[in-house]
C-alpha positions in Angstrom: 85.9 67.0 -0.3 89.3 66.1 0.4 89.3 66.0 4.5 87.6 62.4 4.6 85.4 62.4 7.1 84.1 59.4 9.9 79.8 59.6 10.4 78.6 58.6 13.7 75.0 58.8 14.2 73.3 59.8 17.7 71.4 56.5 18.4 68.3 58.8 19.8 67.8 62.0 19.4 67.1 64.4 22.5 64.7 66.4 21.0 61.7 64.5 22.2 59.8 66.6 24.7 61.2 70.2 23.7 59.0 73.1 23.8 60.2 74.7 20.8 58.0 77.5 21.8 59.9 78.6 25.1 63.5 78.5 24.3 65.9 80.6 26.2 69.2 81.9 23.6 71.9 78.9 24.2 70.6 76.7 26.5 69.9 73.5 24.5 71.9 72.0 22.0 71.1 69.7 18.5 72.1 65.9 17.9 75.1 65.9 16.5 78.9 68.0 16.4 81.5 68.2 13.9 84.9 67.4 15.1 88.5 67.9 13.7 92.2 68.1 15.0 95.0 70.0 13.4 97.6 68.1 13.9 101.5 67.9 12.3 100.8 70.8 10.3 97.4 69.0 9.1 93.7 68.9 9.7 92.9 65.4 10.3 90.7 63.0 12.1 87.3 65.2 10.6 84.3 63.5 12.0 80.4 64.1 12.5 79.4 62.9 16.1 76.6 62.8 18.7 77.2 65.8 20.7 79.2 65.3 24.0 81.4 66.4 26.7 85.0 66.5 25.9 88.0 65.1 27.8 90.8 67.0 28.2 94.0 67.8 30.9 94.6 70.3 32.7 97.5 71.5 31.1 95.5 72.4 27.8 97.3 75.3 26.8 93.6 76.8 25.5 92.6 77.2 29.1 95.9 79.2 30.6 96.7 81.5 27.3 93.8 81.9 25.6 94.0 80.8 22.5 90.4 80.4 21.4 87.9 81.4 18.8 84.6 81.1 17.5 81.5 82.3 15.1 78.2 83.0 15.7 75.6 81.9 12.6 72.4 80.9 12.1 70.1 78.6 9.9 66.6 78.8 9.2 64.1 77.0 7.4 63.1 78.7 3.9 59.5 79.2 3.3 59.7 78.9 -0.2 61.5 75.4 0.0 60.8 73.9 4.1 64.5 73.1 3.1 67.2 74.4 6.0 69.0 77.6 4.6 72.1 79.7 5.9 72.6 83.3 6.2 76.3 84.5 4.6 78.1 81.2 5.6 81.4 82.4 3.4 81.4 86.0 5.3 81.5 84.0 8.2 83.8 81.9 7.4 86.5 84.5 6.1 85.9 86.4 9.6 87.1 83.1 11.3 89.9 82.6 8.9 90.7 86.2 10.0 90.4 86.2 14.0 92.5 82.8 13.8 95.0 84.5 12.3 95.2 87.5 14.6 95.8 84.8 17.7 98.5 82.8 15.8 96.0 80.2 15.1 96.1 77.9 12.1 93.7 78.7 9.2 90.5 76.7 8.9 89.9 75.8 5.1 86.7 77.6 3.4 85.7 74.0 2.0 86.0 72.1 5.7 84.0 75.1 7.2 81.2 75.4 4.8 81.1 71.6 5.1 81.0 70.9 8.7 78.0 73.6 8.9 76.2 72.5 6.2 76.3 69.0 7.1 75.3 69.5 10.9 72.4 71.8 9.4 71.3 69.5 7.1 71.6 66.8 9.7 70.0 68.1 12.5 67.2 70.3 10.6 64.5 68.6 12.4 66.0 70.8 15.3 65.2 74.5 13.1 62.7 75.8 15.6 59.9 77.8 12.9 58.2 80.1 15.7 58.5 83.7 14.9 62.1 85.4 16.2 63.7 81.7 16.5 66.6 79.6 14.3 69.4 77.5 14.8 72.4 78.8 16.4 75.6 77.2 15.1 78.9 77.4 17.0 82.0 76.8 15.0 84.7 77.4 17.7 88.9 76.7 17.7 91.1 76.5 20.5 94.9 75.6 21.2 95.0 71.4 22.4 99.0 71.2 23.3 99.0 70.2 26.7 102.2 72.0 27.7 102.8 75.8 30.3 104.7 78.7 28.9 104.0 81.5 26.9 103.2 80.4 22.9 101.9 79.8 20.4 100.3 76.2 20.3 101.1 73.5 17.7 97.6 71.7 18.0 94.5 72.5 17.8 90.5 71.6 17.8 87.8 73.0 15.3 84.8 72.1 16.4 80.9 72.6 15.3 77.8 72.4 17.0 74.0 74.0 16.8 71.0 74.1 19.2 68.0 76.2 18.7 67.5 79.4 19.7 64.4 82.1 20.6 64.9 86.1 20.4 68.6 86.9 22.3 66.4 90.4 23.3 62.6 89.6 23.5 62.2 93.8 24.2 64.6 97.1 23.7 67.7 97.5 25.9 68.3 99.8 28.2 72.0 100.7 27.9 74.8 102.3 30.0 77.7 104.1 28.5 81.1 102.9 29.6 83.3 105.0 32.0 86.1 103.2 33.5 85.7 99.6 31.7 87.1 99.6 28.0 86.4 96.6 25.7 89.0 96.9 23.3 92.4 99.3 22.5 93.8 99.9 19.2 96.5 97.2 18.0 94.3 94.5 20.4 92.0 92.1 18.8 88.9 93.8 19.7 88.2 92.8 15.6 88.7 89.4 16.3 85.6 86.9 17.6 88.6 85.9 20.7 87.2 84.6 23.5 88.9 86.6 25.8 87.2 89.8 24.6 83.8 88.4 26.3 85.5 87.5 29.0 86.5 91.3 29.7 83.2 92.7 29.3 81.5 90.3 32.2 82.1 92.3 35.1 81.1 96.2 33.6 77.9 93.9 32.2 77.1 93.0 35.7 77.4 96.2 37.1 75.5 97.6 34.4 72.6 94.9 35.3 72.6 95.8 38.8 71.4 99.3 37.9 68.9 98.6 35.8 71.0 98.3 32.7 70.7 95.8 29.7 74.2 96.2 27.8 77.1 98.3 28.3 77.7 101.0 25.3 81.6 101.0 25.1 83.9 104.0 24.1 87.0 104.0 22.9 89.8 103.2 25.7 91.8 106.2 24.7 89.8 109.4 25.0 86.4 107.7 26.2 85.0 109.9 23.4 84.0 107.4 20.5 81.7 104.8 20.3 82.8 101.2 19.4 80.4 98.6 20.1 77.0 98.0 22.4 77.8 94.8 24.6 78.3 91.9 22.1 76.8 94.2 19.1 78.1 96.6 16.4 75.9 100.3 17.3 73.7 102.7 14.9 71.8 105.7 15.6 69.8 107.6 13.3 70.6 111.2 13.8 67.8 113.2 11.2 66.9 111.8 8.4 70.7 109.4 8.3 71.8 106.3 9.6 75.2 106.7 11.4 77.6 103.6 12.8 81.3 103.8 13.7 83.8 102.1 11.1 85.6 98.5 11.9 88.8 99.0 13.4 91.3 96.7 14.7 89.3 97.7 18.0 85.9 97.0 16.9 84.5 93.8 15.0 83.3 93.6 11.6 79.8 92.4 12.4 78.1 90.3 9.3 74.8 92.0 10.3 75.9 94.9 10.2 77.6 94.5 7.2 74.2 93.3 5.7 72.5 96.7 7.2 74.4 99.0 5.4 73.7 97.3 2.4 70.4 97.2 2.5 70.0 100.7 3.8 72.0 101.5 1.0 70.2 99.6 -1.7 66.7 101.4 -0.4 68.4 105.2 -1.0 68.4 105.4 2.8 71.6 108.5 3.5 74.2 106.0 5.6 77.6 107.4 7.1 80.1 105.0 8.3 82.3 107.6 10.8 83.5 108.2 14.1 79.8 108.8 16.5 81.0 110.7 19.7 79.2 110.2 23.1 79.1 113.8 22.8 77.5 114.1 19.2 74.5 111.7 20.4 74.1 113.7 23.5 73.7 116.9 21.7 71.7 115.4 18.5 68.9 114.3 21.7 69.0 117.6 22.9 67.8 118.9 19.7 65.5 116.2 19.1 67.4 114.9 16.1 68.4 111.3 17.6 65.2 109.3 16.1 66.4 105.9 17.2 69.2 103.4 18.4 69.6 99.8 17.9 72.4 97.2 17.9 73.0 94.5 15.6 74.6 91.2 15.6 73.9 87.5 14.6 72.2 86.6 17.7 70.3 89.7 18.3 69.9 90.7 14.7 68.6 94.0 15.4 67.8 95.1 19.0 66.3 98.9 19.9 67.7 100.9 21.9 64.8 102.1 24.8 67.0 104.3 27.4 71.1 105.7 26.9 72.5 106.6 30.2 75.4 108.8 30.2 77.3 110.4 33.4 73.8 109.6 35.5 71.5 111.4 32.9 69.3 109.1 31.3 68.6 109.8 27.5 65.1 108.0 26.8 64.3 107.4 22.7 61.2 107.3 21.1 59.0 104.3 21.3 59.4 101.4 18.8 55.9 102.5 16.9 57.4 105.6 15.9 60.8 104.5 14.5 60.8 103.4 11.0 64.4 102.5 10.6 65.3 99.9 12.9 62.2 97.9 12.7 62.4 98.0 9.0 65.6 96.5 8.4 64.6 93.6 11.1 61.8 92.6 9.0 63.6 93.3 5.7 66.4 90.8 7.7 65.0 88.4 9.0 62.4 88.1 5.1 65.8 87.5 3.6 67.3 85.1 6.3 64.0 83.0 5.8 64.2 83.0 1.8 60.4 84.7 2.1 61.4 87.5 -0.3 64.4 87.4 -3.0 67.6 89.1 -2.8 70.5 89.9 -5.6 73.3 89.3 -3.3 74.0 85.5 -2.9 73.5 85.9 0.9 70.8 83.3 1.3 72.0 79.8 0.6 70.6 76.0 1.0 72.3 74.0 3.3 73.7 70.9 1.6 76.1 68.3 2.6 78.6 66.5 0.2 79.5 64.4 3.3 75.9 62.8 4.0 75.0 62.8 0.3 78.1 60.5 0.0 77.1 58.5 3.0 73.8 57.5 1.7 
């Protein structure tokens, strides 16, 4: 690898003493991080660390403008090896090469990437919880380091790397409410891009939606509050009939990895799939003739999440229950069988997590 890279051992790990068999989604975090500065044009300083707060000033243009990314990923351990695996690491890493460059952001190398989350995974695989529904989460994140006001585009940066294991993001089906005044993201935005500030604008609808008994918020476009876009932090899918139907990625809607991966496989079984435009209004009909068989979102944390209830100008919409649908709880086993290297697939998705850095190191 040509970043050279500094290893720093924890000197204990925490891990001692965790119940891997209650953990709540982001809460505890592994050993070690992966650190690097872009710096001068150049990515430098690259180092594996025991993970830590961070000191920074006030002034860190990050925190006032908002330049700030990340990924969401996952490793598991492979039943056919007990070796640490990852799930489409390079899709991931071509979607962060893609929202940095929507924010102005410098490009992170495919090689540095794939290393810094291999090498954390392979480090820290003692952390890879093995209970049904559970993995490691790894966080690759980058945000703007100048420490400077006014409106720009920073000339430093930070990519960091870290992982902590997770259990189910959505232990049961969601009850979701369909946006009406809140939109998450507008055409020529960067509703495609992982920014930070997307989340940040969907906090408050999501706590209104809570407060009456919602899960998630389903958002609609911002223009004619017609079309769906996305289902709080996941791409959407309903299966009108005997077909599979999600909205196409837009500059307003992200190009999930999972769902990505759900077309495929939908695909490869001869299941009928259309990517198009969904109205609010289409869904609400294809209910009323008892054509909408099932909902569900899909996303790295959540991988696939049913859809219970769909509210829609006060009329709640209830679907079918889970032992009826055949789709959605399907393609979560058929998922998560791939993630976990249980059955074989021909697309390169699944790989081993190796680390030229620590194999050098030893």
């Amino acid at each position: 690898m040509k970043y050279p890279v500094k290893v720093q051992l924890a000197e204990k790990s925490r891990r001692e003493g965790l119940d891997f068999n209650s953990l709540p989604f982001g809460k505890t975090f592994s050993d070690h991080m992966f650190v690097a500065d872009y710096v001068d044009g150049q990515w430098k300083n690259c180092q594996i660390m025991p993970y830590g707060a961070l000191s920074f000033a006030p002034s860190l243009m990050a925190l006032h403008y908002g330049q700030s990314i990340f990924e969401g990923m996952k490793a598991n351990i492979s039943t056919q090896t007990g070796e640490p695996v990852l799930f489409r690491a390079k899709k991931h890493a071509k979607r962060f090469r893609i929202s940095s460059e929507r924010l102005g952001m410098p490009e992170i190398p495919e090689e540095l990437f794939l290393e810094a989350v291999n090498s954390l995974v392979s480090l820290d695989k003692q952390w890879i919880p093995q209970t049904k529904g559970s993995a490691l989460y790894i966080r690759p994140f980058l945000f703007a380091t100048d420490e400077s006001l006014g409106v720009r585009a920073s000339s430093s940066y930070k990519f960091i790397v870290f992982t902590g294991p997770v259990g189910p993001y959505y232990p049961k089906p969601v009850r979701i409410l369909v946006a009406q005044k809140y939109v998450r993201a507008f055409p020529g935005g960067v509703g495609s891009a992982k920014a930070a500030g997307n989340y940040a604008a969907t906090l408050k609808p999501a706590e209104i939606a809570k407060k009456n008994g919602f899960d998630q918020i389903l958002w609609l476009d911002g223009l004619e509050f017609k079309y769906l876009q996305e289902c709080g932090t996941m791409n959407i899918f309903a299966v009108i009939g005997d077909t599979v139907v999600t909205p196409p990625t837009t500059d307003a809607i992200l190009d999930g990895v999972t769902r990505d991966s759900i077309i495929h496989l939908l695909e490869s079984m001869n299941i009928k799939v259309e990517v198009r435009p969904i109205s609010i209004n289409e869904l609400v009909e294809a209910y009323q003739q008892g054509e909408l068989k099932e909902m569900f979102g899909s996303g790295t944390a959540a991988v696939v999440s049913h859809v219970a209830d769909l509210c829609y100008k006060d009329q709640v919409y209830t679907l079918p229950n889970i032992e009826e649908r055949k789709v959605g709880p399907m393609i979560k086993r058929k998922l998560t069988e791939i993630k976990e290297n249980t059955i074989e697939e021909n697309y390169g998705w699944v790989t081993p997590a190796q680390s030229t850095i620590l194999e050098a190191a030893k």
